[in-house]
C-alpha positions in Angstrom: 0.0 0.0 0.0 1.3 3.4 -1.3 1.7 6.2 1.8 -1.3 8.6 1.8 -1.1 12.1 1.5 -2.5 13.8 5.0 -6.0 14.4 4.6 -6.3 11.0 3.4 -4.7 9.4 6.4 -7.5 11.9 8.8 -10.2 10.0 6.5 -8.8 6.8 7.3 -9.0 7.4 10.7 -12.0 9.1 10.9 -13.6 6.0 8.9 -12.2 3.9 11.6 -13.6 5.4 14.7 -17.3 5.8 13.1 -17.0 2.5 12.6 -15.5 1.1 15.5 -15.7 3.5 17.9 -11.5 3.7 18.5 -8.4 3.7 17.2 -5.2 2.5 18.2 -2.2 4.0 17.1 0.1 1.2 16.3 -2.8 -0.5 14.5 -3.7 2.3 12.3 0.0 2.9 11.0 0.5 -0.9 10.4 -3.1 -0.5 8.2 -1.7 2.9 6.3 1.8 2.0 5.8 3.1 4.5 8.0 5.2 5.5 11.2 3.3 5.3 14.9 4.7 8.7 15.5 3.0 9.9 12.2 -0.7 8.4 13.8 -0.1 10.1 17.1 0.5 13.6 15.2 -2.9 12.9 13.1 -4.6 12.4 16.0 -3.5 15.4 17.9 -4.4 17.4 14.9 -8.0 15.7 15.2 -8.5 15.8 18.4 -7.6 19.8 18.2 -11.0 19.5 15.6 -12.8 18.0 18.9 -13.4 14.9 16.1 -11.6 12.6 18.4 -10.6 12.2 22.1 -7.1 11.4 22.7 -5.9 8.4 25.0 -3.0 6.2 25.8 -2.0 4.3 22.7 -4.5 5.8 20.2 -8.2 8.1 20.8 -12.1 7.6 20.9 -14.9 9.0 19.0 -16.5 11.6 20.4 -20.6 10.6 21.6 -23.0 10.9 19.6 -25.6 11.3 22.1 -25.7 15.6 21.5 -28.6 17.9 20.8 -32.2 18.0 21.9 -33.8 14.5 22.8 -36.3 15.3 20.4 -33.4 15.4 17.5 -32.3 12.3 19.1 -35.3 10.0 19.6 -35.4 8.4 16.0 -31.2 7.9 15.9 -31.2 4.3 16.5 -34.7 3.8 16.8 -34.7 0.3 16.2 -32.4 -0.6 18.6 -33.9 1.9 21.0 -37.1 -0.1 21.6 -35.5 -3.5 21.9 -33.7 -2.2 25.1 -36.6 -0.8 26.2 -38.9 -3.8 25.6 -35.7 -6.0 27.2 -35.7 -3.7 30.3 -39.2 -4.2 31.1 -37.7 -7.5 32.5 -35.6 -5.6 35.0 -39.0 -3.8 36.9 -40.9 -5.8 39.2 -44.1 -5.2 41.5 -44.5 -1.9 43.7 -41.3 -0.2 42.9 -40.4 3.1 43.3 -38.7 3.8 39.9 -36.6 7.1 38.8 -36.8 7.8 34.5 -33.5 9.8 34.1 -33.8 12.6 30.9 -32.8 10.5 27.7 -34.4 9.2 24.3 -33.9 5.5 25.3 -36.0 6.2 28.1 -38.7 7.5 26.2 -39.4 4.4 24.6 -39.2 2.5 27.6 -41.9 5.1 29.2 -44.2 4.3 26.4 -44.0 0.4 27.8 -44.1 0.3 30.9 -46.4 -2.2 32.5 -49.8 -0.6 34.2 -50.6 -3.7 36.5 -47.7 -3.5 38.5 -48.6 0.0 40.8 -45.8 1.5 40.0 -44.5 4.9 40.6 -42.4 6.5 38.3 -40.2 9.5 39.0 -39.0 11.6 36.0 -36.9 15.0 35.2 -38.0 14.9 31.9 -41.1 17.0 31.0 -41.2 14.7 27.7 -41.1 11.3 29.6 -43.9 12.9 32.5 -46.1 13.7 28.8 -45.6 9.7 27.9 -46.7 9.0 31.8 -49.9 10.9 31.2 -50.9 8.0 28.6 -50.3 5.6 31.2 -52.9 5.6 33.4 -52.7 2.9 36.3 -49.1 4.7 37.2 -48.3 7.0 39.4 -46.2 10.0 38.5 -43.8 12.2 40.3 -42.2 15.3 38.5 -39.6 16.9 39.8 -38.9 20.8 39.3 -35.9 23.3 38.2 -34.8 24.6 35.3 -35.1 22.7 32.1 -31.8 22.1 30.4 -32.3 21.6 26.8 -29.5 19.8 26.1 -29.9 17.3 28.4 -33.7 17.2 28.0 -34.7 17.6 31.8 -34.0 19.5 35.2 -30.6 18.5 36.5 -30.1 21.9 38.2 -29.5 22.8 42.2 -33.4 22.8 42.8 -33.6 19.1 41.1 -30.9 17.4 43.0 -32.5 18.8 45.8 -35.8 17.3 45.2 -34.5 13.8 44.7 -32.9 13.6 48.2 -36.7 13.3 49.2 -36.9 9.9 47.5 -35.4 6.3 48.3 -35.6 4.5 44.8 -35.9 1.1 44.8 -34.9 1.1 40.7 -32.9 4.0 38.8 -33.1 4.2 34.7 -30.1 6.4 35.0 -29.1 8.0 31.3 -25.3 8.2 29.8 -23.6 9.7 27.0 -20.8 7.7 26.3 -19.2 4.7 27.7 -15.0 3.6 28.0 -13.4 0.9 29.7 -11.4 3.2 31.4 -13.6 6.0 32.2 -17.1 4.2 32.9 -19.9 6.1 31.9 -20.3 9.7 31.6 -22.1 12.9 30.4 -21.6 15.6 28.3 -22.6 18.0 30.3 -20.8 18.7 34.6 -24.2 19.5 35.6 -25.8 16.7 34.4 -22.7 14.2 35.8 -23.6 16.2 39.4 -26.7 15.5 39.2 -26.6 11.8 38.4 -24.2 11.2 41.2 -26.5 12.5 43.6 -29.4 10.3 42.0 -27.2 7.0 42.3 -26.8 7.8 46.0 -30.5 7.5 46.4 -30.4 4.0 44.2 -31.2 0.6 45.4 -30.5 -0.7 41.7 -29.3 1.2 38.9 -30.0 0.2 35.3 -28.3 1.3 32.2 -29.8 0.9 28.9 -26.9 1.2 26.2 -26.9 1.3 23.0 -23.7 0.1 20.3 -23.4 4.2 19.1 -22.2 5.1 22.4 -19.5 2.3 22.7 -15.9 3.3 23.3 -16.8 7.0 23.1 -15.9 10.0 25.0 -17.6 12.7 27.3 -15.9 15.0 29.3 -17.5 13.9 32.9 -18.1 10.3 33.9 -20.3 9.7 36.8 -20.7 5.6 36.8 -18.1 2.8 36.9 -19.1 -0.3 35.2 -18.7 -2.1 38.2 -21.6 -0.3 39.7 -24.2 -1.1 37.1 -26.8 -3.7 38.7 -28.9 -4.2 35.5 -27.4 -3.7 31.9 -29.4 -4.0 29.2 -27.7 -3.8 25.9 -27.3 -5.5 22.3 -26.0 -9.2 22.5 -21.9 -9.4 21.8 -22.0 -5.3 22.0 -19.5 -5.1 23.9 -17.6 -7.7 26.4 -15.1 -5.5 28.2 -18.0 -3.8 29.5 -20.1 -6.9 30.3 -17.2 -8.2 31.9 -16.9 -5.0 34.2 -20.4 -5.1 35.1 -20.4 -8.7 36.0 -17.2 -8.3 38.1 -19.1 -5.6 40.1 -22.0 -8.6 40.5 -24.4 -6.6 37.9 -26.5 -8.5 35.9 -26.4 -8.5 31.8 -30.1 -8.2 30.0 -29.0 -8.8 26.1 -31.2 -7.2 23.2 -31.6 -9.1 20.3 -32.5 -6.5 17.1 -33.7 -9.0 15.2 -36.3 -10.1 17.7 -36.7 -7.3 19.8 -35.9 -9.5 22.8 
């Protein structure tokens, strides 16, 4: 294979973490032909772009879980409802359940069981709107000042109102996910605030989905380890189901193709 010119190499690479969600370094030059040292510089210059996020040995792809939820909600629609329809599994009878802000979540508002006397919790306006259809549910809404980018209240006032509640189950809502970082948010605020919501947790569920893989946001909140209830796509990702099942979590696989 003949050297590439610059820009072609930043393609390359580019191609690579859409795809894969990563890069490493040494790989990548091996693949193009080229020097290590010659990757690291490319990556530099891309992560200066904020198109990647640098890290030892080679960089992630930034999330792709930015912009309103209601931009957000059809992105992996597919793949969306199977987690939620999988996570129904996680709820049980009489639970006090907290619906962090997030498009997954929506999805998995519109399903939830009406038999069960449930009350549901939310910062979302959007997911409180989805409750009102539910009747047979009880629903809590808690105040502050809406953030649009995270699609709920996550402010001082919010966190304030949660200490009020001991949750049996939290639906708590991530960003991006790295084997060295955990999970995290795009937004300090937001991180803040779901650190104070896990301190009110008896279980904590995370519903993942492939796009946010081996990406990067600035603030992680959750270790893997910490994760009771994982529901994601089966073979997604085994690092992380690893993680979770060393922290005695339990893995709840999505199948696309059957919506189980």
């Amino acid at each position: 294979m003949s050297k590439l010119l610059p820009n072609e190499r930043h393609q390359a690479i580019l191609d690579t973490l859409r795809q894969q969600g990563r890069v490493l370094a040494l790989e990548m030059a091996q693949r193009l032909n080229t020097t290590e040292a010659t990757i690291r510089r490319d990556l530099r210059q891309l992560a200066a772009q904020n198109l990647c996020k640098r890290i030892y040995g080679g960089a992630l792809a930034p999330t792709p879980a930015e912009g309103p939820v209601a931009a957000r909600i059809a992105l992996s629609g597919d793949e969306k409802l199977a987690l939620a329809q999988t996570a129904l599994g996680v709820i049980g009878e009489e639970q006090l359940i907290f619906l962090d802000a997030g498009s997954t979540h929506l999805y998995l508002a519109d399903l939830l069981p009406r038999d069960r006397r449930l009350t549901v919790v939310t910062n979302a306006l959007s997911i409180a709107g989805k409750m009102l259809e539910r009747p047979g549910i009880r629903t809590i809404l808690i105040g502050g000042e809406l953030d649009a980018q995270v699609g709920g209240c996550v402010d001082a006032k919010a966190a304030e109102e949660i200490d009020g509640f001991h949750f049996d189950l939290v639906f708590t809502g991530i960003c991006a996910y790295d084997p060295a970082g955990g999970f995290s948010a795009l937004s300090y605020q937001d991180a803040t605030f779901k650190k104070r919501l896990l301190t009110r947790a008896g279980s904590v569920a995370v519903l993942c989905t492939r796009d946010k893989l081996n990406t990067y946001a600035p603030y992680p909140f959750l270790p893997a380890g910490r994760v009771d209830h994982l529901v994601t796509a089966r073979g997604a990702h085994p690092q992380l189901e690893q993680q979770v099942a060393q922290g005695g979590g339990q893995i709840w696989h999505s199948d696309l193709s059957t919506g189980e």
